[in-house]
Residue, then its C-alpha position, 0 to 999 in steps of 0.5 A: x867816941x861818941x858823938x852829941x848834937x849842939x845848938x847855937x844860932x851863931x857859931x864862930x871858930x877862932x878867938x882871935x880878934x876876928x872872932x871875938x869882935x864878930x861874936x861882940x857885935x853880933x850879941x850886942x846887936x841882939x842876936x841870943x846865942x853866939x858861940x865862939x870855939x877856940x883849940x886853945x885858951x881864947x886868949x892865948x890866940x894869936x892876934x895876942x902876939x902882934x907887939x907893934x901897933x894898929x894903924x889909922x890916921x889919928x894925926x897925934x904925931x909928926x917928926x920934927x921940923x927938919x929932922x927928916x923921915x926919921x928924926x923924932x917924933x913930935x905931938x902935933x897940937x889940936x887944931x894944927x895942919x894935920x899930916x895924915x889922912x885916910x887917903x894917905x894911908x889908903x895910897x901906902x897900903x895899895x902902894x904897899x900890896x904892890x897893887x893887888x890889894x883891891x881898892x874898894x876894901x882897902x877904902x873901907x878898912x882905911x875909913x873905918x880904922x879911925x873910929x875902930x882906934x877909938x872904940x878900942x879906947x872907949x872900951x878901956x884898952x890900955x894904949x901908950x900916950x902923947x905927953x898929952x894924954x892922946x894915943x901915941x904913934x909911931x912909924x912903920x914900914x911902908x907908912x908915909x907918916x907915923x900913924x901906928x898907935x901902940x901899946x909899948x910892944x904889947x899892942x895885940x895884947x891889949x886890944x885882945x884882953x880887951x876885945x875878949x873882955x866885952x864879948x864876955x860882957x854881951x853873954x857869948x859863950x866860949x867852947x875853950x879847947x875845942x878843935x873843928x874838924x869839919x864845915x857841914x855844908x848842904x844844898x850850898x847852905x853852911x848848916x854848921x861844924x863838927x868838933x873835937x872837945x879836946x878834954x873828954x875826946x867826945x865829937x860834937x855835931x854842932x848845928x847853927x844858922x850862921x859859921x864864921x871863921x876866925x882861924x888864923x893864918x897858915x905860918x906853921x907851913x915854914x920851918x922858921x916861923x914867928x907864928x905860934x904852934x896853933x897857926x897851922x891854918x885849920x879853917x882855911x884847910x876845912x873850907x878848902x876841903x868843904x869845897x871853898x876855893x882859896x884865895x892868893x895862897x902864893x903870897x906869904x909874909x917873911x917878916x924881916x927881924x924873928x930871932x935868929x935860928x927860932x923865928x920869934x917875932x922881933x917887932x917891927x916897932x924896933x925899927x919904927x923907933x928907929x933900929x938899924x940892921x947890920x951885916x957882918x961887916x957893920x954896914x947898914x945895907x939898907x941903903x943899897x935897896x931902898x935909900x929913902x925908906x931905909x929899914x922903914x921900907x916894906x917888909x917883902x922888900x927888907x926881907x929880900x935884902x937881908x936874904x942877899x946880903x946872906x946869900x952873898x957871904x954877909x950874915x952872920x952866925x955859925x952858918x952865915x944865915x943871920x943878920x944884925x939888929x942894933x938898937x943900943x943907940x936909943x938908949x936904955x930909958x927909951x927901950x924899957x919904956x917903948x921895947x920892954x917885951x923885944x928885950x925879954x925876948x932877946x935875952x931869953x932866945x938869944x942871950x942878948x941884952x939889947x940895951x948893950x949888944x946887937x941882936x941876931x936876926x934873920x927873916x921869918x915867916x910872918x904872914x898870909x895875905x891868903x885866904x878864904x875869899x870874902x867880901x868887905x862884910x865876911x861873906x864866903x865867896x863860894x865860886x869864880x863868880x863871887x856867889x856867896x855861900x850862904x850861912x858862912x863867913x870869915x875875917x881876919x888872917x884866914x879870909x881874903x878880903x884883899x886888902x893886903x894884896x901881894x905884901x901887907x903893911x905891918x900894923x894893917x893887920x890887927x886893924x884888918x882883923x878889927x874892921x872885917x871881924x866887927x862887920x862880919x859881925x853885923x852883917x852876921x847879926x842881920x842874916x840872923x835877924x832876916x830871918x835865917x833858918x836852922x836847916x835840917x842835916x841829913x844823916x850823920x855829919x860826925x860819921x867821917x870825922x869818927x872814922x877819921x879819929x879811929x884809923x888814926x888811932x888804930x893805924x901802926x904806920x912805918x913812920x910818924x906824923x910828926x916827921x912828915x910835918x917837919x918834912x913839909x915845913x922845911x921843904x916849904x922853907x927851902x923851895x918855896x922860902x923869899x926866892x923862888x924857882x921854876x925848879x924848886x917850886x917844881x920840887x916842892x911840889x914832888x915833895x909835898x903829894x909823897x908827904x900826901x901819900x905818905x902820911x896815909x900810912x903814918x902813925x902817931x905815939x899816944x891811942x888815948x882819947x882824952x887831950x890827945x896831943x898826937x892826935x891834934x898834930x895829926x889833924x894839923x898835919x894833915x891839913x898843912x899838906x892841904x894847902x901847902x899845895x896850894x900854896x906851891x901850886x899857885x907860886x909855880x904858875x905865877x910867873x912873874x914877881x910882885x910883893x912877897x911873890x919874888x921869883x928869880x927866874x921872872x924878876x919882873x912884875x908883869x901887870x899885862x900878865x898877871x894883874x889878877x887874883x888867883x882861886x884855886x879849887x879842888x877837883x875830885x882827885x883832891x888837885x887844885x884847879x887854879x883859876x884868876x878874877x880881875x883885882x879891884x882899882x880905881x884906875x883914875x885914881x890909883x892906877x898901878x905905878x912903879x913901887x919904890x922906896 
């Protein structure tokens, strides 16, 4: 496998919406070769998936005038009292991230989405609409007013067809399946990667004056999971293993309606257009945990309850683990035209038409409020102290921002990975334009990844990687799932240093270079055990439960204790060392509080 050296001023890793909007404004701000590296087609990347909405205060619609929360929606004519504002839907997301979002982020995204929404529709994207021609909203949990704007179910579709359309349209370059295998840091300067061209197996040494990471979140740790095969954290792994700390890994999102027994994602939208969720019995429980808020409540909260009305003998399927989502009482016109995908969805995993049946659900997880530490303009914070790591960036899913804290709201992400991704992009644009050097690298930065590839090629290991892979994701599922414990934490800890140990004895089928699938699961792998470790390790010293953090052996938030971020480093024996920093507030404003619903 030989290894060629390639140039670019600016190489992005990721072609989701963080990377592409990166890349975007990145050109249009005049800087002549980004390059954007994706292991999959860029378009298949993740941010495709979300089907609900992206959130920002446009004030287009209202529910009507006595209907209560959750009666229908109304436009609201221009010119009239507006319902919402970006102060609004800055106090639901601090409220929504049980108070470890920081604050001054979250004022940024809330200010910014607003003309990100509208930059989205002057760039052609396709979005659902008010009888009057505006972009129609709709509710979402934890939101105190209808303000996410959609595209039927198909909103992360089209805004990434869209976002993808004017990187295109600026000159960035896309390396279409191409895996990166390592950050080459020097002297405290990221000095670019090294890659894996998945076709011809050839390593690339690929040099540039600024990295950024796109790559997603870490979902594939779990074994029920609505993420895609591709989000099995890479980027947050390889900064990890370059010396970044990692950021808030304990929080995990388990998103309330994946189709049973697969995972799926049913969106959120089911729910926002107002679906119920029944247990066996035919009672909507959501009014045992949150009687005003009902199934529009957070998703850590909705996802707990479905877990107790399962532990509690009230799901349902062959093994009890499932629970209800009716949507029959909207009707079939208003499914087709708002739920058209969620349908196709049903019928194909479950058999299920949802215009006549109820579909069987179960919680799934969704989503990393973890990550790669950051600022509000991309840039890597490389310490405790926050001192950047100069050259390197990151947005979207893999970075750490925090604007989600300990729970995200559902349609804050696509907006999140929008506003970070576009200011990474000029924050990108004019490290570049200071005057950036293209730093030398000393020797030969593939020469590990080689070696790499070639143990494990040659390696005839008792087990397979695979196998390993399944062991972690349902260890992880059941010890580190929506309940934890001392106990179970303590176990999956044991369980994932003998996966660590094990799998430097593993083995994979296929010995070719070319398109080697086996070998990219291998590299996957390896990287989950990474921070999977992370994930328990920071999960088992926070004792206390907030957001999607719920301990039941600590069932208190504990602000006197544990108001803080957790930044975990590695050590030299490859431990993580767990570190905390104070959360950003604004304690006359939004001072921590009681979180109901």
């Amino acid at each position: 496998m030989s290894s060629e050296t390639i140039t670019h001023d600016v190489i992005i890793v990721g072609a989701g919406l963080a990377g592409s909007w990166a890349a975007m404004i990145a050109a249009k701000q005049g800087v002549k070769d980004v390059a954007v590296l994706s292991k999959i087609h860029p378009l298949r990347s993740h941010s495709s998936a979300a089907q609900g909405g992206i959130a920002a205060a446009l004030n287009n619609c209202r529910p009507v005038a006595g209907t209560g929360p959750r009666g229908p929606l109304e436009q609201i004519p221009p010119g009239d009292e507006p319902v919402d504002s970006w102060e609004l839907h800055m106090f639901d997301t601090i409220k929504g991230s049980d108070w470890l979002g920081d604050q001054d982020a979250i004022e940024i995204l809330v200010k910014d989405a607003i003309e990100i929404v509208f930059q989205y529709e002057h760039m052609g994207c396709v979005f659902s609409r008010t009888p009057d021609g505006r972009i129609a909203q709709r509710r979402f949990g934890g939101h105190s007013v209808p303000r996410a704007n959609y595209s039927a179910d198909w909103t992360g579709h089209v805004l990434l067809h869209t976002i993808h359309e004017q990187a295109l349209r600026q000159g960035v370059h896309f390396y279409s399946e191409w895996y990166c295998l390592e950050l080459i840091v020097e002297e405290g300067i990221c000095c670019g990667v090294v890659a894996l061209d998945i076709l011809t197996g050839q390593i690339h040494t690929m040099r540039a004056r600024a990295v950024m990471f796109g790559t997603g979140g870490y979902g594939r740790a779990y074994a029920i999971t609505s993420n895609a095969y591709a989000n099995t954290g890479d980027g947050v792994a390889i900064a990890y293993n370059a010396g970044v700390p990692l950021m808030d890994m304990e929080f995990v999102q388990f998103h309330p309606t994946g189709v049973y027994k697969h995972g799926i994602l049913m969106s959120e939208a089911c729910r926002g257009e107002g679906g119920y969720l029944v247990n066996k019995d035919g009672d909507r429980f959501m009014e045992k945990y949150a009687p005003d808020k009902m199934e529009l409540a957070p998703r850590d909260l909705v996802s707990r309850s479905e877990q107790l009305e399962i532990d509690q003998g009230r799901g349902i399927g062959p093994d009890g683990k499932g629970i209800y989502l009716d949507l029959r009482h909207l009707g079939r016109e208003k499914i087709l035209q708002r739920l058209p995908q969620v349908r196709d969805i049903a019928l194909k995993f479950s058999g299920v038409d949802i215009i006549d049946e109820m579909a069987p659900i179960q919680p799934t997880t969704h989503y990393s409020m973890g990550g790669i530490p950051t600022n509000s303009d991309g840039q890597v914070r490389a310490n405790l102290a926050g001192d950047p790591l100069t050259g390197f960036y990151a947005a979207g899913e893999c970075a750490c921002v925090s604007v989600h804290g300990a729970n995200r709201l559902g349609t804050n992400s696509l907006l999140e990975a929008s506003v970070f991704g576009r200011r990474a992009g000029y924050a990108i644009s004019q490290f570049i334009q200071d005057g950036a050097e293209l730093k030398p690298i000393s020797d030969d930065p593939a020469e590990r990844s080689r070696k790499r590839i070639e143990t494990l090629l040659t390696r005839e290991g008792p087990e397979n990687v695979e196998h390993l892979a399944q062991e972690l994701k349902w260890t992880m599922t059941n010890n580190c799932g929506i309940f934890r414990d001392e106990p179970r934490l303590e176990q999956a800890l044991v369980d994932v240093k003998q996966l660590q140990e094990r799998f430097h004895s593993a083995a994979i089928m296929d010995k070719s270079s070319r398109f080697n699938t086996d070998l990219l699961a291998a590299f996957e792998t390896e990287h989950l055990l990474a921070f999977s470790e992370v994930i328990v390790s920071g999960a088992l010293a926070r004792q206390e439960s907030r957001g999607a953090h719920s301990r039941t052996d600590y069932p208190a938030r504990d602000d006197k204790n544990w108001l803080k971020h957790t930044l975990a480093r590695k050590d030299r024996d490859g431990r993580p060392i767990l570190e905390y920093t104070d959360v950003h507030i604004d304690w006359e404003k939004y001072p921590p509080q009681e979180r109901k619903y």
